[in-house]
C-alpha positions as CSV (number, residue, x, y, z in Angstrom):
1,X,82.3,166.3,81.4
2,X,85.6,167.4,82.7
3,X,88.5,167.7,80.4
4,X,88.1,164.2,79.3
5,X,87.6,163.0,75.7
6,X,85.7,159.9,74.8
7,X,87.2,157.9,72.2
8,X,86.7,158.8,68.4
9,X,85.0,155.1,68.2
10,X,82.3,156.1,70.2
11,X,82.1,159.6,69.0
12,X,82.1,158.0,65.3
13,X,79.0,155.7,66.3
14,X,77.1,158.5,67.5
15,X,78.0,160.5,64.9
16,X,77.5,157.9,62.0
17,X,73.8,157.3,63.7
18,X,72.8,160.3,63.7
19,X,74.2,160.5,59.6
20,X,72.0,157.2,58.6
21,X,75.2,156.1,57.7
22,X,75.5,152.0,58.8
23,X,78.6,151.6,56.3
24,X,80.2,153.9,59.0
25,X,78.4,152.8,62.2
26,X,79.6,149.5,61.4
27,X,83.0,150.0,60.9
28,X,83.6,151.3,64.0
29,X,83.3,147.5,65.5
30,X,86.4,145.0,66.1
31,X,85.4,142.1,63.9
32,X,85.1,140.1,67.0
33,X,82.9,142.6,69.0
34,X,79.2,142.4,70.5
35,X,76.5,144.6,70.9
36,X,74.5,143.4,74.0
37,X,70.8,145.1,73.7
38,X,69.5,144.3,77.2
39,X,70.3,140.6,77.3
40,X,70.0,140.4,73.3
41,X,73.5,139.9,72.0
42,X,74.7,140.3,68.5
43,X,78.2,139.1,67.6
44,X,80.4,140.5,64.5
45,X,80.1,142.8,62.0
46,X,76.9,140.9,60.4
47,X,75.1,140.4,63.9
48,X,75.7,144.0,64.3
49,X,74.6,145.3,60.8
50,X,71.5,143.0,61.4
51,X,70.8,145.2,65.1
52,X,72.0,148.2,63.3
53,X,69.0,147.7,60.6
54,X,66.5,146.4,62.7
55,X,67.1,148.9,66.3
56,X,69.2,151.8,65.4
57,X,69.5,153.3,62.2
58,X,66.6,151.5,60.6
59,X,64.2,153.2,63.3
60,X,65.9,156.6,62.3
61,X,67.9,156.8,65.8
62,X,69.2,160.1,66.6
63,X,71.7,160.1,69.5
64,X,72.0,163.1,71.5
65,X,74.9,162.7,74.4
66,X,74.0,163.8,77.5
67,X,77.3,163.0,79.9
68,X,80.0,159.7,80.6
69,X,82.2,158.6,82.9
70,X,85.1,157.1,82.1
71,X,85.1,153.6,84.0
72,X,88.8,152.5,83.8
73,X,91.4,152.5,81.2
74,X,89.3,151.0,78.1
75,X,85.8,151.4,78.9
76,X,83.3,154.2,79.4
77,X,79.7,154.5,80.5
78,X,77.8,157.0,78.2
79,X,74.4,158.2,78.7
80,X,72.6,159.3,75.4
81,X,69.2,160.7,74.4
82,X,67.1,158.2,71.4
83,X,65.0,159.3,69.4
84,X,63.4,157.8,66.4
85,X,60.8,155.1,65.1
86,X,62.0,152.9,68.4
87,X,63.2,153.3,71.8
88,X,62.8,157.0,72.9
89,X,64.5,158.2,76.3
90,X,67.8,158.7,77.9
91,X,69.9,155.5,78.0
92,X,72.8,154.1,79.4
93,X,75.8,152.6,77.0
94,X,78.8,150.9,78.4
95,X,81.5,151.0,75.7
96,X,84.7,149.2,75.9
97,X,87.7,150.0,73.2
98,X,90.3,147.7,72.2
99,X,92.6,148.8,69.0
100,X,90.7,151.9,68.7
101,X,87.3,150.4,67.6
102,X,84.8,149.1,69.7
103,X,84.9,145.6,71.6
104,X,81.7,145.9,73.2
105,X,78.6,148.2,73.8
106,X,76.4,147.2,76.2
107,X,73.0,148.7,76.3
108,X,72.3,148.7,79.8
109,X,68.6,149.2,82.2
110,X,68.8,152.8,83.1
């Protein structure tokens, strides 16, 4: 992973995942942000509470980072391990920051 360091917002959403904590998870959103979950796209803090309840923490996610790449100067691609009561396997996340929190993730097709 080279000497970079990926952002604390996206260390704080894995981190905050894998606590249950979606007080946390939440805040680590731009109020104008979107999660895009394969072509399902959930906009703002209550959009993304909503995903967070229903896909993520709600199914008990556990994050377990396996490698990223930073992609340019505000956005990295970052490949975690799910677990939990959903989607289980290795998955591709492209994460953009703007302010320090997160403007986008984008859960992509591996």
């Amino acid at each position: 992973m080279d000497d970079l360091a990926l952002p604390t917002a996206i260390t704080n959403f894995i981190t905050a995942t894998n606590d249950a904590d979606s007080e946390q998870f939440v805040a680590q959103f731009a109020p104008d942000a979107f999660l895009d979950d394969w072509g399902n796209v959930y906009r703002g803090s209550a959009e993304i509470a909503k995903w967070n309840q229903t896909d993520n923490i709600g199914k008990e996610s556990q994050f377990a980072l396996q490698d990223f790449t930073q992609d340019d100067a505000t956005t990295w691609t970052v490949h975690l391990s799910v677990t939990g009561k959903g989607f289980n396997g290795v998955s591709p996340f492209r994460m953009t920051i703007k302010n320090d929190l997160l403007a986008s993730v984008e859960i992509l097709p591996d």
